[in-house]
ROFIDO-493529 format. One record per residue (C-alpha): residue number from 1; residue in three letters; chain; x negated, y, z. Coordinates in Angstrom, 1 decimal, m for minus. Example, Ala and Ser with C-alpha at 12.3 -4.5 7.8 and 13.67 -1.06 7.14 Angstrom:
BEGIN
1  ALA  A  m12.3  m4.5  7.8
2  SER  A  m13.7  m1.1  7.1
REM end
This chain:
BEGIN
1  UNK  A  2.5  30.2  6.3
2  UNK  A  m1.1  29.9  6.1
3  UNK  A  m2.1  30.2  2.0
4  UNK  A  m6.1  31.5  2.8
5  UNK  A  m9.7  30.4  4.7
6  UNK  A  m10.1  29.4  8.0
7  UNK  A  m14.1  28.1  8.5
8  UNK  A  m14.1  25.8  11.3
9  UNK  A  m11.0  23.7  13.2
10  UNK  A  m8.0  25.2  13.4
11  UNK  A  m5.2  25.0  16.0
12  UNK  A  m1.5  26.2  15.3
13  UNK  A  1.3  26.3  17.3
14  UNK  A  4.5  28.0  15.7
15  UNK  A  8.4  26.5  15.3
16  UNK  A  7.2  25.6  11.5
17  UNK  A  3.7  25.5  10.0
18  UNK  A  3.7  25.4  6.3
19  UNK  A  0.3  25.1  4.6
20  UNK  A  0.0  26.9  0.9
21  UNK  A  m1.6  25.9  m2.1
22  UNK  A  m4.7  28.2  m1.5
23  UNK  A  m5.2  26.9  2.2
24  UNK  A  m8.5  26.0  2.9
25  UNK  A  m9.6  24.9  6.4
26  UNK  A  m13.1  23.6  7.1
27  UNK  A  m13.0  21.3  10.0
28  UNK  A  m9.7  19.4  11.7
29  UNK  A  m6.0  21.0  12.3
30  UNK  A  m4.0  20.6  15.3
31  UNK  A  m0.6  22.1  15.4
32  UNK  A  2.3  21.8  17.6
33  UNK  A  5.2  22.2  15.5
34  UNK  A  8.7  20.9  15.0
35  UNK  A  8.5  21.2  10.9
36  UNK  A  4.8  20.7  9.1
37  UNK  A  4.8  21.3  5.2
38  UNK  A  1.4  21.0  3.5
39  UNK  A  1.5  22.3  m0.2
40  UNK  A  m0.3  20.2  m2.8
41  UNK  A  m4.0  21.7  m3.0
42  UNK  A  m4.2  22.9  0.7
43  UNK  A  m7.5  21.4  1.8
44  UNK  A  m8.6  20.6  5.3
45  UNK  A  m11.4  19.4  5.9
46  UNK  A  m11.2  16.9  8.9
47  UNK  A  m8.4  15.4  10.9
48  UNK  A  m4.7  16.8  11.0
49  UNK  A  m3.3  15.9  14.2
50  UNK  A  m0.1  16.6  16.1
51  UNK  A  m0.3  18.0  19.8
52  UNK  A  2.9  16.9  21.5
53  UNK  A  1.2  18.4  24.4
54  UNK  A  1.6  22.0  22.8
55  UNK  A  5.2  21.7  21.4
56  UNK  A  5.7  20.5  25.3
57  UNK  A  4.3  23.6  26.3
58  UNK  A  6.2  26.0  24.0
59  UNK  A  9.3  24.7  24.4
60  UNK  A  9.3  24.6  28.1
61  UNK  A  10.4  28.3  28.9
62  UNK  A  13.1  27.9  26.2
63  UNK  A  14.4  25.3  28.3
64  UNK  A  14.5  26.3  31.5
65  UNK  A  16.0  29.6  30.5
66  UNK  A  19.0  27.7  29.0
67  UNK  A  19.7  26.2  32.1
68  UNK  A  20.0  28.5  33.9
69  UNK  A  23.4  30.2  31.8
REM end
């Protein structure tokens, strides 16, 4: 959870990203997550984008190692 100040963008990458009431970020958010919750009053202050790119990424080793069982 992310409930404070971040000046500038912000990029996240975590299973779930949950943004608190006293979240303030100053320029965009991109996350890669499988579950985004933004409280009522977190503020950002430019774009919030998904990067499927990321969650790609952070999933990938996860996979392989399954296969391999």
């Amino acid at each position: 959870m992310l409930n404070g100040e971040v000046r500038g963008d912000a990029r996240l990458m975590a299973e779930q990203i949950e943004l608190g009431p006293a979240a303030r970020i100053g320029g965009a958010l991109s996350h890669a997550s499988r579950v985004f919750q933004r409280a009522e009053g977190a503020v950002v202050g430019g774009a919030v984008t998904q990067d499927p790119q990321a969650e790609a990424r952070s999933e990938g080793p996860r996979d392989r190692d399954a296969q391999r069982d």
